[in-house]
N, C-alpha and C positions, 0 to 999 in steps of 0.2 A: 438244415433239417437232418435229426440223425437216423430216420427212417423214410424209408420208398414203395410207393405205392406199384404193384402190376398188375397188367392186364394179363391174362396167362390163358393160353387158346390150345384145347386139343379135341379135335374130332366136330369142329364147330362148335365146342363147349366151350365157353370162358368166363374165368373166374377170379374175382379181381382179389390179390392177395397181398400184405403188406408187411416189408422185412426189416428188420436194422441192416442197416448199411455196412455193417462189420459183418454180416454173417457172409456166407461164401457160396457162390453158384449152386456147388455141389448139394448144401444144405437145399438150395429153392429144389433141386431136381428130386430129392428126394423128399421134401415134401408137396411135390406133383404125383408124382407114384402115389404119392397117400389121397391126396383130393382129386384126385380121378379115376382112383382105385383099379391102379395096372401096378400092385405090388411082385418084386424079381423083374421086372422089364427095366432095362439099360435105358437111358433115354438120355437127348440131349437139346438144349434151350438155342435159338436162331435170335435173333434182335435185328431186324434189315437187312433177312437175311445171313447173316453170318453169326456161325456159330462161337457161343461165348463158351469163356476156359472156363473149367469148373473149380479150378483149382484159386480162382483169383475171389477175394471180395467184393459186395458188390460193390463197394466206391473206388475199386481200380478200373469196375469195367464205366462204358461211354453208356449208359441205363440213368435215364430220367426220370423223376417223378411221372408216373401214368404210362408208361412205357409198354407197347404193345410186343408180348413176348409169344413166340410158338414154342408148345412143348411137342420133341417129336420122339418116335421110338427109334432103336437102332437095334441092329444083331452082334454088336461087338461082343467081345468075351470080356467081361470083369476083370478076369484073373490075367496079373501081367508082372512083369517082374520089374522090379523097382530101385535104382542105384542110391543107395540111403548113407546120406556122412552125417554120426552123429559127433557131437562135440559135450563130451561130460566135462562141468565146474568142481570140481571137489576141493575144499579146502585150500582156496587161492591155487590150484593147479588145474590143466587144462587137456584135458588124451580126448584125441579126435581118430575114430574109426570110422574106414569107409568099408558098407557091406553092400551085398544085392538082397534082396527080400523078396517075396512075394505079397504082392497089394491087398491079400487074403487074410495075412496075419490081423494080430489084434498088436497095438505100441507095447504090449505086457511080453507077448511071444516074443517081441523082436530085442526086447532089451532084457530077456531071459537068456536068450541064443548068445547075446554079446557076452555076456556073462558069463557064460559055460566057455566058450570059445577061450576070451583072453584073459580068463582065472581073474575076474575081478568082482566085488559087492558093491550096488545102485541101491537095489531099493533096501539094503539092510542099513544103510546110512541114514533111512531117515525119509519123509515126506518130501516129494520132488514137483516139479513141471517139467514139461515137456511140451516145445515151442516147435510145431512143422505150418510151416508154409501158412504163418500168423494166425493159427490155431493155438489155441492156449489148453492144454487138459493136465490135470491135476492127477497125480497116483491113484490117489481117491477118491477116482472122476467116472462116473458112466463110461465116458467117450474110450477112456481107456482101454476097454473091453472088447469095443469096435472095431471090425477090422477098418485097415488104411482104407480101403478102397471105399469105404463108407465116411472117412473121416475127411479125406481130402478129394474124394473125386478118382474115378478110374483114367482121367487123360493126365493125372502127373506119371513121369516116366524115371523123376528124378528129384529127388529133397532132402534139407538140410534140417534135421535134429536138433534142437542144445535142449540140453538137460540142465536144471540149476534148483539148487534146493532151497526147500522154504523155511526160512529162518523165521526165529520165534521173535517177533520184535520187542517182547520183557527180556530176554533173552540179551539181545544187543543192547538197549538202553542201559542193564543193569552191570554192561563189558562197560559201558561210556562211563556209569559212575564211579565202577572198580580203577577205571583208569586216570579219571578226575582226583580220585581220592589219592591215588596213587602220589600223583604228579604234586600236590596241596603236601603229602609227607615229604616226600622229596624236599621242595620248598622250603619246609619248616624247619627240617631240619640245617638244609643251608645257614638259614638264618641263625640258627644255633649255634651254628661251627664258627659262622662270620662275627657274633656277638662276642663269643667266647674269644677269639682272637682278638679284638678288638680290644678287650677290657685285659687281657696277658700286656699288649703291646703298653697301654695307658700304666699298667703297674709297672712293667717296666723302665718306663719312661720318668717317672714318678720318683723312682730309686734312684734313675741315672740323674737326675736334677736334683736330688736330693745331697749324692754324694759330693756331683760337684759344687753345689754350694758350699758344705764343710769344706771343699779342697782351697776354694776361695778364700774363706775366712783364714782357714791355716796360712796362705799366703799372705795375705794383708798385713797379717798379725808379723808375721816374719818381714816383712819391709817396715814398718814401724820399727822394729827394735833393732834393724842393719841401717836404719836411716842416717842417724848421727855418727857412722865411721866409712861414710863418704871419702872416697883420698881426692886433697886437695889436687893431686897434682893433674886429675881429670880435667878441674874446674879451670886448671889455670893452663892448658892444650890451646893454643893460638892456630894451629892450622885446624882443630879438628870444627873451630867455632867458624873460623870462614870460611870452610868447606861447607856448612851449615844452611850461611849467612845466603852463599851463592847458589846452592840448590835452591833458597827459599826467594829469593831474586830474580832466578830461571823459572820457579814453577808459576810465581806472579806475573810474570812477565807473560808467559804463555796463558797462563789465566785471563788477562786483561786483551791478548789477542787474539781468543774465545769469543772474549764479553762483543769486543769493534765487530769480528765477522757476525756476533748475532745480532747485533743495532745495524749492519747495514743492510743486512737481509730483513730485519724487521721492518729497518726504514722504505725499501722498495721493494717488500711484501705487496703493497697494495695499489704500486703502480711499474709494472712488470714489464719493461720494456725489450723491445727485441735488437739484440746490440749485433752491427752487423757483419763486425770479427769476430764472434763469436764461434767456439767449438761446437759440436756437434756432443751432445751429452747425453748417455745414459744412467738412470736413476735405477738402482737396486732396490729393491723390498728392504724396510730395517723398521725395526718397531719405535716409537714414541707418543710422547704424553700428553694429554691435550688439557686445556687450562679449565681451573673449575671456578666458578664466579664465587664468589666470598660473600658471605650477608652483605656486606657494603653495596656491595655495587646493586642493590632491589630497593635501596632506600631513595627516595625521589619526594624532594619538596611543594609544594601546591604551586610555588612561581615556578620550579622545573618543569609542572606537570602543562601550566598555563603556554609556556614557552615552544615546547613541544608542540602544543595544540597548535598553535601557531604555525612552525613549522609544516605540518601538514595541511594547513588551510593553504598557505603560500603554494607548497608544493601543489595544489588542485590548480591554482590560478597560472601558472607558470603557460607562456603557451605552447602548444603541441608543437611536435621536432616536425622537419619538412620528412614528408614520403618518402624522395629520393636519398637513398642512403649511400654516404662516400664510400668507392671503393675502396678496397683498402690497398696499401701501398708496400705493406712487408708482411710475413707472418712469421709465427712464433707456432710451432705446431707439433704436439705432442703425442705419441703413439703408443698405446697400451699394449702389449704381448699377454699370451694367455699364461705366461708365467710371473705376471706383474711386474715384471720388468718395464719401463716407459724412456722411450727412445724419443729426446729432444731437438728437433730441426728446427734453428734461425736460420730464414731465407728473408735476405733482402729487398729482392725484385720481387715483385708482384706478379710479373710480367713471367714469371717461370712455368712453364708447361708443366703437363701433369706428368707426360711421360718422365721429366727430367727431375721432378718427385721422386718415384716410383725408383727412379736409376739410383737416387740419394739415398733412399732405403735398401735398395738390393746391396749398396755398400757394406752397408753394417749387418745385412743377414749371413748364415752360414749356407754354403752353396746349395745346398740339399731344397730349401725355402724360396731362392731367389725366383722371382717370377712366378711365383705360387702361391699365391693368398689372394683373399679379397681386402678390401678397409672398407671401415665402416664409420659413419657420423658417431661420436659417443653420447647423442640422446635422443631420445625418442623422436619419430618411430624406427631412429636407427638404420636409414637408408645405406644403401648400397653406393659406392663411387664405382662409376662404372669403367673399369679399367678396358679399352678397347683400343681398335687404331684410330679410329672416328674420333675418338677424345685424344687420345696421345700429347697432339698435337695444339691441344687447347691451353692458351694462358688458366692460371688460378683463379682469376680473379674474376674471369669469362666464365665461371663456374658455380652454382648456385648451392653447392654447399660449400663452396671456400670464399664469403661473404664476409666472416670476420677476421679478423688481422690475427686471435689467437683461438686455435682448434685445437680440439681434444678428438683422435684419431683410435677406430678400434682394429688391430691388425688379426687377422684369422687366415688360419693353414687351409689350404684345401682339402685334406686330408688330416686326420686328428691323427696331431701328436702331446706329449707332453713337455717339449723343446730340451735343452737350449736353443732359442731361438737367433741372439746375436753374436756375432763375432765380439770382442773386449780389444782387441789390437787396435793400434792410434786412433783413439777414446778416449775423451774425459769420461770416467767414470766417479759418480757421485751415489753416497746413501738417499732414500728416499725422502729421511727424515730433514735433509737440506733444500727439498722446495720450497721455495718463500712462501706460500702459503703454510704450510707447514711449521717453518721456523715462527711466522707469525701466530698462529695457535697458539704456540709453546712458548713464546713467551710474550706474551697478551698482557700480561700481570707487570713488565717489565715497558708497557706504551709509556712515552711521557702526556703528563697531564697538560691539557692547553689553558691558555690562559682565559681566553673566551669560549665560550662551545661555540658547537653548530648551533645551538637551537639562537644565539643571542647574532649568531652570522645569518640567519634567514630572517630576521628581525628588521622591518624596512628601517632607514634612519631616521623618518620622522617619528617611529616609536621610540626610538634612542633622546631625540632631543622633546619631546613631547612635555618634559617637566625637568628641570634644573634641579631639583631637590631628588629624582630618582635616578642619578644618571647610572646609567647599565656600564659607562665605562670604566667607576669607581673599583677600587680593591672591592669593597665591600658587599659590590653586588654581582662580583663574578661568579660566575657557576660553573658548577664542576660535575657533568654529566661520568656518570658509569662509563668505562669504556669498551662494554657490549654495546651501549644505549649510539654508539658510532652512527650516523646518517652514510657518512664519505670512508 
């Protein structure tokens, strides 16, 4: 409710009277003086007994709908003197004076006085308010006129002023579109200056391709007409041709032992075992290119398409693995830094405590990090290992997220840094682009083709021998799946 009902009692007269809740004590007192017609008599309002401030509204005071109020008179003196800080806004700047006043003035006397005092202009700036003790009155306001002690009650002793002026709102709107339009030129123009550069750069360009093409042609043209006065005796240089012969012998040679290291990373690409001499490796960040399927491999025959169907029938019928799943027996376990660097531990025992993990990585960290991070499972929901002395001392394998033989490990600082995070000293260090999954990507295009697919391997063998005249073992009816369309 934004208004209140009162009972209002003097002389055994009551009279029930009803306020907004914004208006303030002071206001009800003085319109008591009016409806019980003791006009100049001071008086003050009781509510259970205790007298209410006049200076407060009435939804600061504890006054209920229907509320039984006494008005009473007093002998106090009106006139008092009053410590007033006002604080003027003028044009984004802010000057706060603190004066004394008497409670008699009217807000016009007292911000005329300021005036005269510290040599400054209010009201020639312009239409204002003035905000005391959440009273709002306007320059060109009645209230203005009023002395304080009418406007806010004779019991303040003490209030805070602001002044702030009223802006014309076509006034601001019309700042926003001068400033809008402003910023759209600006714009425009950029765009101008960037077009015009653009099209200098392309003529320029334009010439410089231009010229060298003639430089071209005048070249060509001059080895054509020096071609026929070749000296033989170049032609006929013995060291300079097996010098030649054997760069070209070296660079193949090195070529071809390119080609071996990426067929045996392709070849055990996709069964990645954990070898248990194995170095301890880290993988650097390095860019590379990943394979783009060719129309070929989307083309698929109706016996391909039948085969496959096949395939996934089998795969439904196949029966379900047992529940209990084998521990595992080594891991191969891989650790991400927040600088993309991945830190590769082959641990043979199974049987290897966490703690004695934990020691294997503070190896390769720089001293600053050692014993200071957490790890993290790297998939969702991305649980926490919980590094403690209670676990320390626990095998991996006693461990419910160290369940697979190969994990992928997320390492974090306890405190954000941007690393370097590991040592490189006795380290294999390899590019990123050398993980077999990777190397396998990249050269996908480079699989050998089988001789049988998978779809004619899930194929039972009495579908094989089902008909003599269709044997699937013939040249004729091999099939040669895509090597996306991979099952294994």
């Amino acid at each position: 409710m934004s208004s209140i009902t009162l009972h209002i009692s003097f002389n055994n007269v009551t009279k029930k009277l009803t306020y907004s809740k914004t208006q303030t004590i002071n206001e009800v007192l003085r319109d008591c003086t009016t409806k019980f017609k003791i006009p100049g008599s001071a008086g003050e309002l009781r509510y259970n007994g205790k007298k209410l401030d006049d200076s407060l509204p009435i939804r600061l005071t504890n006054l209920i709908n229907n509320s039984k109020v006494v008005f009473e008179k007093t002998n106090d003196k009106s006139e008092k003197d009053v410590n007033l800080k006002i604080v003027w806004n003028y044009k984004s700047e802010v000057k706060t004076f603190v004066e004394k006043f008497k409670n008699t003035l009217t807000p016009r006397e007292i911000i005329q006085a300021i005036e005269k005092k510290h040599n400054i202009e209010i009201e020639k700036n312009g239409a204002f308010e003035i905000n005391i003790l959440d009273r709002r009155m306007r320059s060109d306001s009645n209230d203005f006129t009023k002395a304080l002690v009418e406007v806010v009650g004779p019991s303040a002793t003490s209030m805070v002023a602001r002044i702030n002026y009223i802006t014309n709102g076509k006034t601001e709107e019309q700042d926003k579109i001068n400033e809008l339009q402003k910023n759209q030129m600006s714009q425009y123009q950029a765009r101008l200056r960037e077009e015009a550069h653009r099209k200098e750069l392309a003529e320029k360009e334009k010439i410089a391709k231009e010229a060298e093409q003639a430089n071209n042609a005048t070249i060509s043209t001059d080895n054509q007409t020096a071609e026929p006065v070749v000296p033989e005796s170049r032609l006929s240089d013995k060291s300079s041709i097996h010098r030649e012969l054997d760069q070209s012998v070296h660079q193949e040679n090195k070529t071809q032992k390119d080609l071996d290291e990426d067929n045996s990373a392709v070849n055990n690409a996709s069964n990645m075992e954990v070898e248990e001499d194995a170095k301890d490796t880290i993988y650097i960040p390095s860019s590379f290119k990943t394979y783009e399927n060719p129309d070929t491999d989307y083309n698929m025959t109706v016996d391909q398409a039948k085969k496959y169907h096949k395939l996934v029938v089998n795969s439904r019928m196949r029966p379900k693995p047992s529940t209990e799943k084998r521990k595992p027996t080594k891991y191969l376990i891989r650790i991400r830094f927040p600088d993309r660097n991945i830190l590769q531990l082959n641990i043979a025992d199974a049987r290897t405590s966490l703690g004695q993990l934990c020691k294997r990585i503070d190896e390769h960290l720089i001293p600053q990090y050692k014993r200071n991070y957490n790890l993290k499972i790297a998939h969702p929901p991305f649980s926490l290992i919980p590094l403690s002395l209670s676990t320390n001392s626990t095998p991996l394998q006693e461990l419910p997220q160290f369940q697979d033989e190969k994990l992928t490990l997320i390492w974090e600082p306890l405190e954000k840094a941007s690393g370097p995070f590991l040592e490189r000293a006795d380290i294999e260090i390899k590019e990123s682009n050398r993980l077999p999954e990777l190397v396998l990507e990249q050269n996908r295009n480079s699989l050998p083709e089988s001789s049988v697919s998978h779809a004619d391997a899930a194929v039972p063998t009495s579908l094989h021998n089902a008909s003599g005249n269709r044997s699937l073992s013939s040249s004729s009816a091999k099939s040669k799946f895509p090597k996306w369309f991979r099952s294994k």
